[in-house]
VEXMARNU-482864 format. One record per residue: residue number from 1; residue in three letters; x, y, z negated of N, C-alpha, C, O in turn. Coordinates in steps of 0.2 Angstrom, whole numbers. Example, Ala and Ser with C-alpha at 12.3 -4.5 7.8 and 13.67 -1.06 7.14 Angstrom:
// VEXMARNU-482864
{node 1,ala,{66,-28,-39},{62,-22,-39},{66,-16,-39},{71,-17,-42}},
{node 2,ser,{64,-11,-35},{68,-5,-36},{64,0,-39},{67,6,-40}},
// end
This chain:
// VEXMARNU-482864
{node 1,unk,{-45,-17,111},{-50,-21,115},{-53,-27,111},{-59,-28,112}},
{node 2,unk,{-48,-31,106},{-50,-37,106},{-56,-36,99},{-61,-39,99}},
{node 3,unk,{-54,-29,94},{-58,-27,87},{-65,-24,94},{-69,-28,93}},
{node 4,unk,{-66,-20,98},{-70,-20,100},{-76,-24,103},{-82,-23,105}},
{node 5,unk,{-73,-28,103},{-77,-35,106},{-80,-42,102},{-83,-47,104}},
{node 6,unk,{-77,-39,93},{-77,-43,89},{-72,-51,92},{-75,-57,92}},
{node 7,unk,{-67,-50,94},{-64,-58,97},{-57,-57,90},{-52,-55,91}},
{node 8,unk,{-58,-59,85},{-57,-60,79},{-48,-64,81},{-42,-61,81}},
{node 9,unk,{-50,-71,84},{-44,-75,86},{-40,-72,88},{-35,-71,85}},
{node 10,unk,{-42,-68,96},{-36,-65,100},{-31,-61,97},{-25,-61,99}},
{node 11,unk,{-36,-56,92},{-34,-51,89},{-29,-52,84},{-24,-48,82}},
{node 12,unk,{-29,-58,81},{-23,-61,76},{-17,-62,80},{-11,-60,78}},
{node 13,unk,{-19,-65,88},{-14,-68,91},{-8,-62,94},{-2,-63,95}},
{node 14,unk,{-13,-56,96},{-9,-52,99},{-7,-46,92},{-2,-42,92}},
{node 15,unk,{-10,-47,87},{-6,-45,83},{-2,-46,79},{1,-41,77}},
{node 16,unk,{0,-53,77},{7,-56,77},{11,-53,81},{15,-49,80}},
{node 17,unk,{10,-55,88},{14,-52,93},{16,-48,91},{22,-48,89}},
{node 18,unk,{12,-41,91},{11,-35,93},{19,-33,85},{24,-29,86}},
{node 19,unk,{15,-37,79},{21,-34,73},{28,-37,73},{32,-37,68}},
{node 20,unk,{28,-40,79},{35,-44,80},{38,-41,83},{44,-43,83}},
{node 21,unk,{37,-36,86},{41,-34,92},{46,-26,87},{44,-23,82}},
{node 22,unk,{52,-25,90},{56,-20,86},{53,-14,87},{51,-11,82}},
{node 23,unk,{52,-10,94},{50,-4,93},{42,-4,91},{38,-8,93}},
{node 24,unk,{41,3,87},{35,4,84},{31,11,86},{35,16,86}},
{node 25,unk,{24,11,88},{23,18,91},{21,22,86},{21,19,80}},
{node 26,unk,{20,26,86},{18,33,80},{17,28,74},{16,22,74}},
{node 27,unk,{18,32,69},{18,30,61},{9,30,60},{7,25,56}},
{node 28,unk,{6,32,62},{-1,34,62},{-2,26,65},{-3,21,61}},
{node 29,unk,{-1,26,70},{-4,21,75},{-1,14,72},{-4,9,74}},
{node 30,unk,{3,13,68},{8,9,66},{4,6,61},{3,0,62}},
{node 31,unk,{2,9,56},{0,10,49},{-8,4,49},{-9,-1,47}},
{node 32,unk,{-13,11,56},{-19,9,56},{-19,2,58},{-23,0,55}},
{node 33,unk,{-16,-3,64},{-15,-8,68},{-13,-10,62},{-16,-16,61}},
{node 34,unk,{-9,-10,57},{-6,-15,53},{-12,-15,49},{-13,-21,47}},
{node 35,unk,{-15,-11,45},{-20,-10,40},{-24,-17,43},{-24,-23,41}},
{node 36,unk,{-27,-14,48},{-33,-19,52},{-33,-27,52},{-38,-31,52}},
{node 37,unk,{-26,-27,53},{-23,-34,55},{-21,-39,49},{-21,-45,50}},
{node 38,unk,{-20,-36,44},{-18,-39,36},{-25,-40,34},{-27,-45,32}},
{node 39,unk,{-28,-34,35},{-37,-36,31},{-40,-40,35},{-44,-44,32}},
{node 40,unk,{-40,-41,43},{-43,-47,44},{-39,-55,42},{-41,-60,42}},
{node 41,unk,{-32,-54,40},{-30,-58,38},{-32,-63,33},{-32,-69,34}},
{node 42,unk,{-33,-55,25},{-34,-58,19},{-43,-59,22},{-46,-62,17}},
{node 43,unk,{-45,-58,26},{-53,-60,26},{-53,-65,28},{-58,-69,26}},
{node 44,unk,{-48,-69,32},{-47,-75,33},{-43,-82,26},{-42,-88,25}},
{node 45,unk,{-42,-78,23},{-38,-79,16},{-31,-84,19},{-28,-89,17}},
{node 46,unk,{-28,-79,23},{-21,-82,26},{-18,-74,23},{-18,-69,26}},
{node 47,unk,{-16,-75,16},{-14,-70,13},{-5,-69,10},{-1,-65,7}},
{node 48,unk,{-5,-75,13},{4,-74,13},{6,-72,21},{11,-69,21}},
{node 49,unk,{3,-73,26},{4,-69,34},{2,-62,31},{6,-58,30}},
{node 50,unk,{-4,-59,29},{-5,-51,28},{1,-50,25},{4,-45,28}},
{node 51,unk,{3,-52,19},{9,-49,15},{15,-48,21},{19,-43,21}},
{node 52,unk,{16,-53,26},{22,-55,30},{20,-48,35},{24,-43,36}},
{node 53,unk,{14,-49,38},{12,-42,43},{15,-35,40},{18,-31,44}},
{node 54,unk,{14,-34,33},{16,-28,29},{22,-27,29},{25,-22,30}},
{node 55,unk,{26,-33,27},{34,-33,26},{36,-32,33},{36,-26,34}},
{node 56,unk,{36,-35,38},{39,-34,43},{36,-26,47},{39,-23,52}},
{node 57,unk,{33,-25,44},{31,-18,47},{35,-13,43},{36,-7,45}},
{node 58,unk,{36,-15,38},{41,-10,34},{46,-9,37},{48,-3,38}},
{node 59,unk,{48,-15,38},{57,-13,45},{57,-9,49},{62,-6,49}},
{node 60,unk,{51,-9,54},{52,-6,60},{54,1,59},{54,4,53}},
{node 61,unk,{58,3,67},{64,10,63},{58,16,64},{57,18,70}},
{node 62,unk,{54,18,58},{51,24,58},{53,27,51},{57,24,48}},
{node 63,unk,{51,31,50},{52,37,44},{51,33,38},{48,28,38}},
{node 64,unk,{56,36,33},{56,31,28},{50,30,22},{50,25,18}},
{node 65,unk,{45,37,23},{43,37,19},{36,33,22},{33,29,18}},
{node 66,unk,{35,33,28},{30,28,30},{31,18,27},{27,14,25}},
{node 67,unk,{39,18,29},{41,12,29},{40,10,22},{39,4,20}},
{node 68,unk,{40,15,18},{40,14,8},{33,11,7},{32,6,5}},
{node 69,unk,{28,16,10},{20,15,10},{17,10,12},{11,8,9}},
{node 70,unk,{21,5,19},{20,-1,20},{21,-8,14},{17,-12,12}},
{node 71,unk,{28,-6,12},{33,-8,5},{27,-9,-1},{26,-14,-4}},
{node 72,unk,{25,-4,0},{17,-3,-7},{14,-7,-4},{13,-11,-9}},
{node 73,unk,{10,-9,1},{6,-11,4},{7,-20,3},{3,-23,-1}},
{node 74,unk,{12,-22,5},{15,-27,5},{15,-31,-4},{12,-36,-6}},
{node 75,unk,{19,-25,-8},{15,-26,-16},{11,-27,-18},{11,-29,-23}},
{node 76,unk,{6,-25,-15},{-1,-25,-17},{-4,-31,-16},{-8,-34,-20}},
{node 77,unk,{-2,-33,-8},{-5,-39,-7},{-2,-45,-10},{-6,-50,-10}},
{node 78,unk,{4,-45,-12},{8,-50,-15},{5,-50,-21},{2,-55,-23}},
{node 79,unk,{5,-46,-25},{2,-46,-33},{-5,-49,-34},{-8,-53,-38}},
{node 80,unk,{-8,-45,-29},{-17,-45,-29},{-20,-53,-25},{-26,-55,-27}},
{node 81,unk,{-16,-56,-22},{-17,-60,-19},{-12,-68,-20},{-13,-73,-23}},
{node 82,unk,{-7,-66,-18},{-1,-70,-18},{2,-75,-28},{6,-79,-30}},
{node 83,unk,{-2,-69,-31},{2,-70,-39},{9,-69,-38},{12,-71,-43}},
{node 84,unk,{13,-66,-33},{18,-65,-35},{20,-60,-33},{22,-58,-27}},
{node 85,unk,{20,-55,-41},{23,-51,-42},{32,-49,-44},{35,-44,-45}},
{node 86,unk,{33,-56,-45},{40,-56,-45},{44,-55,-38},{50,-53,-38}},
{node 87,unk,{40,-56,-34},{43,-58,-27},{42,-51,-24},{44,-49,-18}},
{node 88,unk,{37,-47,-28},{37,-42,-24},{39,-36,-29},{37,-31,-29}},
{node 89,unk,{44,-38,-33},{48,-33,-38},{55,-36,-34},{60,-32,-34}},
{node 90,unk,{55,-39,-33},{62,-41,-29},{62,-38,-25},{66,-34,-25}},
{node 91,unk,{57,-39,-18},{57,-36,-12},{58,-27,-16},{64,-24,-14}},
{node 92,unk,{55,-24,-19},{54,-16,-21},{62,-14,-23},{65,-9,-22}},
{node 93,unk,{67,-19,-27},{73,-20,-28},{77,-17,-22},{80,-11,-22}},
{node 94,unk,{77,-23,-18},{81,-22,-13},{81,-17,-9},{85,-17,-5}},
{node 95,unk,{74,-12,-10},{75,-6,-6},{76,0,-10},{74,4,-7}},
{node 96,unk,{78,1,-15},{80,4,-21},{87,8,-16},{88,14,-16}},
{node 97,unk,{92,4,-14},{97,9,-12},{96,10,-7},{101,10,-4}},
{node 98,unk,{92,10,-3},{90,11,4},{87,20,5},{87,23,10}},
{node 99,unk,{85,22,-2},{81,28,-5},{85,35,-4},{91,35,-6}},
{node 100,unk,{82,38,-3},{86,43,-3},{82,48,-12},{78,52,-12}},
{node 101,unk,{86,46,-17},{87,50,-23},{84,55,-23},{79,56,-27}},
{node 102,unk,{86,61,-19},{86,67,-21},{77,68,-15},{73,73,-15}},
{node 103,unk,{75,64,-11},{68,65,-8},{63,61,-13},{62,55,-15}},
{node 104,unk,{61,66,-15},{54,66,-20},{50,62,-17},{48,57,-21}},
{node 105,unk,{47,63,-12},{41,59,-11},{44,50,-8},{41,45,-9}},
{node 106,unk,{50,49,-6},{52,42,-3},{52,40,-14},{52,34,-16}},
{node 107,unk,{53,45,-18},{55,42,-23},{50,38,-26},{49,32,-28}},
{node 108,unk,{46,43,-26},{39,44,-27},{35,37,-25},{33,33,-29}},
{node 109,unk,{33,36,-19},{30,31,-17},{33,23,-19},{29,18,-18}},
{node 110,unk,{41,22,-21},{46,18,-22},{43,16,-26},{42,10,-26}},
{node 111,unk,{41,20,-33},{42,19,-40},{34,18,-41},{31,14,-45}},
{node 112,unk,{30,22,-36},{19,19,-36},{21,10,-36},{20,6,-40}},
{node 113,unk,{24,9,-30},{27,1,-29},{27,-4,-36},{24,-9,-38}},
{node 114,unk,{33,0,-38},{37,-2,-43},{32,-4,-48},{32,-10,-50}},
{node 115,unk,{27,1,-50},{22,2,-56},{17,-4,-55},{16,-8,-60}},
{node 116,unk,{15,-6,-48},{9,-9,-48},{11,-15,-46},{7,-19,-44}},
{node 117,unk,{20,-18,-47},{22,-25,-48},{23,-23,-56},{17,-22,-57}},
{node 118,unk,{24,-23,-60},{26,-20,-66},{18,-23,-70},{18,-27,-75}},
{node 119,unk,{15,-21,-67},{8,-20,-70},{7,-29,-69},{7,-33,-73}},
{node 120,unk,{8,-30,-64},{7,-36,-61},{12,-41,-67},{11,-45,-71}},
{node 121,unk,{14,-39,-66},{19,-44,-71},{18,-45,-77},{20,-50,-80}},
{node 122,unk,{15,-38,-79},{15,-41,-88},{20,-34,-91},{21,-32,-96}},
{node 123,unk,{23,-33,-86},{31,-29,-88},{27,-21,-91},{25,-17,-86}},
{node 124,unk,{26,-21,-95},{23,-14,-97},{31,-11,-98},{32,-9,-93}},
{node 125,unk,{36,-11,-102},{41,-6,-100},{45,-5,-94},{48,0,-95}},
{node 126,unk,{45,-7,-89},{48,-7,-84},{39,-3,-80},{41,2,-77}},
{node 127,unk,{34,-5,-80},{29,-1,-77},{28,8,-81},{28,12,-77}},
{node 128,unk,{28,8,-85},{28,14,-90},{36,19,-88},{36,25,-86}},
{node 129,unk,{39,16,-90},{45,20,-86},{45,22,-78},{47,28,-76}},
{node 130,unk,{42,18,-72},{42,20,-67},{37,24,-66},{37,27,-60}},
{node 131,unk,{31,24,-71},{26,28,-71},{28,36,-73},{26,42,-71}},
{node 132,unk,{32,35,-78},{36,39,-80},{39,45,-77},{39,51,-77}},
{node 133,unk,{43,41,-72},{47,43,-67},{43,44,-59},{48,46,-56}},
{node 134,unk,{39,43,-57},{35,44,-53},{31,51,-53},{32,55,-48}},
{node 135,unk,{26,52,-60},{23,56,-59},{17,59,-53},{17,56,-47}},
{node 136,unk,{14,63,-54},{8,63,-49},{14,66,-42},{20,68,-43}},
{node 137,unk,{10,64,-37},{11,64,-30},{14,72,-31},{19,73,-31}},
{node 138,unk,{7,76,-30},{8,82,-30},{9,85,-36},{8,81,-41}},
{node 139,unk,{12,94,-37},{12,97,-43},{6,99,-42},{6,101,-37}},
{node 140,unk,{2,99,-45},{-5,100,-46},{-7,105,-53},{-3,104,-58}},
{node 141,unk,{-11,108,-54},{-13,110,-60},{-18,103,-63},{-21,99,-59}},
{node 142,unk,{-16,104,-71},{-19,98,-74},{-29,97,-72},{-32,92,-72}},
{node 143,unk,{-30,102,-71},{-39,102,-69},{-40,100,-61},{-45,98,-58}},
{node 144,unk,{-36,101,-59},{-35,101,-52},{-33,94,-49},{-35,93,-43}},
{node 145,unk,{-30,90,-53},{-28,83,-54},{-35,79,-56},{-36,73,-53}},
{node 146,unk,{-39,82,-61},{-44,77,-64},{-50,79,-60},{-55,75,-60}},
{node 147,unk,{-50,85,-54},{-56,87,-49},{-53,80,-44},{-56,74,-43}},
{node 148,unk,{-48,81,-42},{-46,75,-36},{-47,70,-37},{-49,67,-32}},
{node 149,unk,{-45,68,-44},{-48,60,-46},{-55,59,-46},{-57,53,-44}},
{node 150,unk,{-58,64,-47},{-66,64,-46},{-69,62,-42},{-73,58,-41}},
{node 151,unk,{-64,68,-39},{-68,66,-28},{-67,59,-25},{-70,56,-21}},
{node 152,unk,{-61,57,-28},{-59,50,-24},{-60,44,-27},{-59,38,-25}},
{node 153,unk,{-64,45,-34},{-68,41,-38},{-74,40,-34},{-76,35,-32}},
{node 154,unk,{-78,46,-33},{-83,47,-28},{-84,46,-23},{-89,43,-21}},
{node 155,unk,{-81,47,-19},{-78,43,-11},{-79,37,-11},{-82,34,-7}},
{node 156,unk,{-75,35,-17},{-76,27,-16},{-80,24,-16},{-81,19,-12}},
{node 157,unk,{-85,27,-22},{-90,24,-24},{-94,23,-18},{-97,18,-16}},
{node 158,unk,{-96,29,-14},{-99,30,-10},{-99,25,-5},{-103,22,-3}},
{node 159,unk,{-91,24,-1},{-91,20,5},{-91,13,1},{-93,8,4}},
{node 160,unk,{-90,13,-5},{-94,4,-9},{-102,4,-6},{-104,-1,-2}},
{node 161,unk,{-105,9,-7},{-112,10,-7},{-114,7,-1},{-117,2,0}},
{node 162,unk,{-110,10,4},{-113,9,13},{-107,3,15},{-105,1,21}},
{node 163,unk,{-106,0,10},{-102,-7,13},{-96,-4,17},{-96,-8,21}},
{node 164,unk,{-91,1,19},{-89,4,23},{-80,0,19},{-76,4,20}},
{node 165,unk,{-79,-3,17},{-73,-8,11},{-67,-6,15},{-62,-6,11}},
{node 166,unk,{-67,-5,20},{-59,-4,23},{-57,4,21},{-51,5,22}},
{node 167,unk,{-61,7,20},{-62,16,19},{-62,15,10},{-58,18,6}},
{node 168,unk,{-64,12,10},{-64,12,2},{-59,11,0},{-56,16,-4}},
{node 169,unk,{-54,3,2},{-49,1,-2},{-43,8,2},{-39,10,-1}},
{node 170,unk,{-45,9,7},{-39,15,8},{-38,20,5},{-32,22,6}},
{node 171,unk,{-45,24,0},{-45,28,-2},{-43,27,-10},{-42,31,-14}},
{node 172,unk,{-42,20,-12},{-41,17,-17},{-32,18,-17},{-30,22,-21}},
{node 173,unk,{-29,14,-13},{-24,14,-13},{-21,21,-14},{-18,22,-19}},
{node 174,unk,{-23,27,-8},{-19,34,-8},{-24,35,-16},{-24,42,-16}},
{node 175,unk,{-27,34,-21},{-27,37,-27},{-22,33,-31},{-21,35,-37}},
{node 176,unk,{-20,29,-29},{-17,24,-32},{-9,27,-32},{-4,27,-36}},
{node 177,unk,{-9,29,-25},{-1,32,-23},{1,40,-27},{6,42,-31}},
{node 178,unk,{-7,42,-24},{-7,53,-29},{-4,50,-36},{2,53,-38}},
{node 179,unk,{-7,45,-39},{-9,46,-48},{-7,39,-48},{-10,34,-46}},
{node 180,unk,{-2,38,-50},{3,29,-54},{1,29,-60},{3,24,-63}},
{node 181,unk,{-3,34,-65},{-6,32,-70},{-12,29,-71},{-13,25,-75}},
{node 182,unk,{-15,31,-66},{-21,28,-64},{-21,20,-63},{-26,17,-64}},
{node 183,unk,{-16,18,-60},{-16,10,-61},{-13,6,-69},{-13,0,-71}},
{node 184,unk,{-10,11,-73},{-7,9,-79},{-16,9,-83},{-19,4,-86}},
{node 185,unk,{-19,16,-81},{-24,17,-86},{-31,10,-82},{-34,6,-86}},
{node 186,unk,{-32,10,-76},{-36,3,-74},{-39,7,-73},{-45,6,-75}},
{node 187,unk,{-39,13,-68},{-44,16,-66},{-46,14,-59},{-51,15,-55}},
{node 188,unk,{-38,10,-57},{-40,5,-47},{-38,-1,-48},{-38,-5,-44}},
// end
Protein backbone atom coordinates (compact mmCIF):
# COMPACT_ATOMS: atom_id res chain seq x y z
CA UNK A 1 0.00 0.00 0.00
CA UNK A 2 2.56 2.43 1.19
CA UNK A 3 5.15 1.83 -2.28
CA UNK A 4 1.71 2.38 -4.04
CA UNK A 5 1.05 5.58 -2.85
CA UNK A 6 4.67 6.76 -3.04
CA UNK A 7 4.50 7.34 1.12
CA UNK A 8 8.29 6.73 0.96
CA UNK A 9 8.41 7.44 5.19
CA UNK A 10 5.72 5.00 6.16
CA UNK A 11 7.17 2.50 4.05
CA UNK A 12 10.68 2.64 5.90
CA UNK A 13 8.69 2.56 9.04
CA UNK A 14 6.64 -0.53 8.50
CA UNK A 15 9.46 -1.90 6.96
CA UNK A 16 11.94 -1.98 9.79
CA UNK A 17 9.10 -3.44 11.43
CA UNK A 18 8.07 -5.64 8.95
CA UNK A 19 12.26 -7.17 8.80
CA UNK A 20 12.31 -7.44 12.57
CA UNK A 21 9.91 -9.75 13.12
CA UNK A 22 11.09 -13.79 13.26
CA UNK A 23 8.67 -15.41 10.98
CA UNK A 24 9.17 -14.76 7.22
CA UNK A 25 6.49 -15.33 4.37
CA UNK A 26 7.58 -17.10 1.10
CA UNK A 27 11.29 -16.63 0.08
CA UNK A 28 9.94 -14.85 -3.16
CA UNK A 29 8.05 -12.44 -1.03
CA UNK A 30 10.91 -12.09 1.42
CA UNK A 31 13.53 -11.41 -1.05
CA UNK A 32 11.29 -8.80 -3.15
CA UNK A 33 10.06 -6.54 0.20
CA UNK A 34 13.67 -6.75 1.35
CA UNK A 35 15.19 -5.71 -2.28
CA UNK A 36 12.71 -2.78 -2.21
CA UNK A 37 13.29 -1.60 1.17
CA UNK A 38 17.36 -1.59 1.12
CA UNK A 39 17.13 0.48 -2.31
CA UNK A 40 14.90 2.87 -1.01
CA UNK A 41 17.23 2.91 1.74
CA UNK A 42 20.65 3.37 -0.04
CA UNK A 43 18.48 6.10 -2.23
CA UNK A 44 18.24 7.65 1.06
CA UNK A 45 21.88 7.02 1.50
CA UNK A 46 21.16 5.34 5.04
CA UNK A 47 23.45 2.70 3.70
CA UNK A 48 24.46 0.97 6.87
CA UNK A 49 20.35 0.26 7.73
CA UNK A 50 20.24 -1.41 3.97
CA UNK A 51 23.24 -3.54 4.63
CA UNK A 52 21.44 -4.26 8.41
CA UNK A 53 17.89 -4.89 6.33
CA UNK A 54 19.91 -7.60 4.29
CA UNK A 55 21.79 -9.15 7.36
CA UNK A 56 18.86 -9.62 9.40
CA UNK A 57 16.83 -10.97 6.62
CA UNK A 58 19.49 -13.61 6.23
CA UNK A 59 18.49 -15.02 9.56
CA UNK A 60 15.15 -15.51 9.19
CA UNK A 61 14.34 -19.44 9.12
CA UNK A 62 13.98 -20.02 5.27
CA UNK A 63 15.98 -22.15 2.86
CA UNK A 64 19.45 -21.79 3.15
CA UNK A 65 20.23 -21.06 -0.16
CA UNK A 66 17.79 -18.00 -0.13
CA UNK A 67 19.38 -17.09 3.16
CA UNK A 68 23.12 -17.21 1.28
CA UNK A 69 21.61 -14.74 -1.57
CA UNK A 70 20.54 -12.41 1.08
CA UNK A 71 24.35 -12.92 2.74
CA UNK A 72 25.49 -11.83 -1.05
CA UNK A 73 23.32 -9.13 -1.04
CA UNK A 74 24.29 -7.76 2.35
CA UNK A 75 28.20 -7.97 0.80
CA UNK A 76 27.55 -6.04 -1.77
CA UNK A 77 26.21 -3.36 -0.03
CA UNK A 78 28.84 -3.45 2.62
CA UNK A 79 31.68 -3.23 0.02
CA UNK A 80 29.80 -1.06 -2.55
CA UNK A 81 28.68 1.38 -0.04
CA UNK A 82 29.97 0.90 3.44
CA UNK A 83 33.98 0.41 2.29
CA UNK A 84 33.71 -2.48 4.38
CA UNK A 85 34.68 -5.29 3.03
CA UNK A 86 36.39 -6.69 5.72
CA UNK A 87 33.25 -6.63 7.80
CA UNK A 88 31.61 -8.42 5.18
CA UNK A 89 34.35 -11.11 4.79
CA UNK A 90 33.88 -11.73 8.36
CA UNK A 91 30.10 -11.77 8.20
CA UNK A 92 30.74 -14.58 4.80
CA UNK A 93 33.33 -16.25 7.56
CA UNK A 94 30.89 -16.88 10.02
CA UNK A 95 28.67 -18.62 7.74
CA UNK A 96 31.03 -20.91 6.18
CA UNK A 97 30.19 -23.86 8.66
CA UNK A 98 26.72 -23.09 8.57
CA UNK A 99 27.09 -24.66 4.62
CA UNK A 100 26.24 -27.66 3.73
CA UNK A 101 29.74 -28.84 1.74
CA UNK A 102 28.36 -31.47 -0.32
CA UNK A 103 25.21 -28.74 -1.72
CA UNK A 104 26.67 -27.13 -4.82
CA UNK A 105 24.58 -24.40 -5.31
CA UNK A 106 24.52 -23.06 -1.05
CA UNK A 107 28.39 -23.63 -1.96
CA UNK A 108 28.16 -21.78 -4.82
CA UNK A 109 26.49 -18.64 -3.84
CA UNK A 110 28.84 -18.67 -0.50
CA UNK A 111 32.00 -18.51 -2.44
CA UNK A 112 30.09 -15.47 -5.42
CA UNK A 113 29.96 -13.68 -1.71
CA UNK A 114 33.34 -14.60 -0.84
CA UNK A 115 34.68 -13.31 -4.46
CA UNK A 116 33.06 -10.07 -4.44
CA UNK A 117 34.57 -9.10 -0.60
CA UNK A 118 37.93 -10.48 -2.03
CA UNK A 119 37.64 -8.26 -4.96
CA UNK A 120 36.58 -5.54 -2.51
CA UNK A 121 39.51 -5.79 -0.50
CA UNK A 122 42.30 -5.97 -2.73
CA UNK A 123 42.57 -9.88 -1.75
CA UNK A 124 43.13 -11.19 -5.41
CA UNK A 125 44.41 -14.65 -3.90
CA UNK A 126 41.78 -15.26 -1.66
CA UNK A 127 39.24 -13.80 -4.61
CA UNK A 128 40.85 -16.19 -7.44
CA UNK A 129 40.62 -19.16 -5.32
CA UNK A 130 37.10 -18.70 -4.39
CA UNK A 131 36.46 -17.93 -8.06
CA UNK A 132 38.16 -20.94 -8.60
CA UNK A 133 36.01 -22.85 -6.47
CA UNK A 134 32.78 -21.38 -7.24
CA UNK A 135 32.76 -21.75 -10.87
CA UNK A 136 29.64 -20.99 -13.14
CA UNK A 137 26.37 -21.50 -11.53
CA UNK A 138 25.19 -23.81 -14.15
CA UNK A 139 27.28 -26.69 -16.20
CA UNK A 140 26.75 -25.01 -19.31
CA UNK A 141 28.43 -25.56 -22.70
CA UNK A 142 31.21 -23.02 -22.95
CA UNK A 143 29.18 -21.05 -26.06
CA UNK A 144 26.19 -21.28 -24.06
CA UNK A 145 27.75 -19.52 -21.17
CA UNK A 146 29.09 -16.56 -23.51
CA UNK A 147 25.24 -16.55 -25.25
CA UNK A 148 23.95 -15.99 -21.51
CA UNK A 149 26.26 -13.23 -20.73
CA UNK A 150 25.17 -11.54 -23.82
CA UNK A 151 21.55 -11.58 -23.03
CA UNK A 152 22.08 -10.38 -19.48
CA UNK A 153 24.73 -7.75 -20.76
CA UNK A 154 21.82 -6.73 -22.99
CA UNK A 155 19.09 -6.82 -20.64
CA UNK A 156 20.90 -4.61 -18.67
CA UNK A 157 21.77 -2.23 -21.02
CA UNK A 158 18.34 -2.08 -22.00
CA UNK A 159 16.49 -1.45 -18.62
CA UNK A 160 19.64 1.39 -18.11
CA UNK A 161 18.12 2.66 -21.46
CA UNK A 162 14.33 2.93 -19.94
CA UNK A 163 15.62 4.15 -16.48
CA UNK A 164 14.09 0.77 -15.07
CA UNK A 165 17.67 0.54 -12.24
CA UNK A 166 15.94 -1.72 -9.84
CA UNK A 167 15.57 -4.55 -12.91
CA UNK A 168 18.77 -3.67 -13.93
CA UNK A 169 20.83 -3.98 -10.79
CA UNK A 170 18.87 -7.24 -10.21
CA UNK A 171 19.92 -8.68 -13.41
CA UNK A 172 23.41 -7.39 -12.55
CA UNK A 173 23.63 -9.29 -9.41
CA UNK A 174 22.03 -12.92 -10.71
CA UNK A 175 24.97 -12.34 -13.58
CA UNK A 176 27.09 -11.75 -10.93
CA UNK A 177 25.87 -14.86 -8.94
CA UNK A 178 25.60 -17.53 -12.71
CA UNK A 179 29.44 -16.16 -13.61
CA UNK A 180 32.06 -15.00 -10.29
CA UNK A 181 34.42 -14.49 -13.09
CA UNK A 182 32.68 -11.84 -14.31
CA UNK A 183 33.34 -9.62 -11.29
CA UNK A 184 37.18 -10.79 -11.14
CA UNK A 185 37.11 -9.81 -15.02
CA UNK A 186 35.06 -6.18 -14.18
CA UNK A 187 32.39 -7.10 -16.45
CA UNK A 188 29.56 -5.95 -13.10
Amino acid sequence: VFKRHDDNDDYVAWGRSWAGLKDAPSERMLFDEVFDLARLLELRKQYREAAAVYRAAAGKPIGMEMRLNLLRYFAITSCDYLDDAAGAMKEIGGWEKRVNEANHQQMHTLLTAKVYAAVALGDGKAAQAAMDAAGPRRNLAYNEQEIRQGVLARNIENYLRTKDFDTATKLLNEWELDYPAAIWDGFT
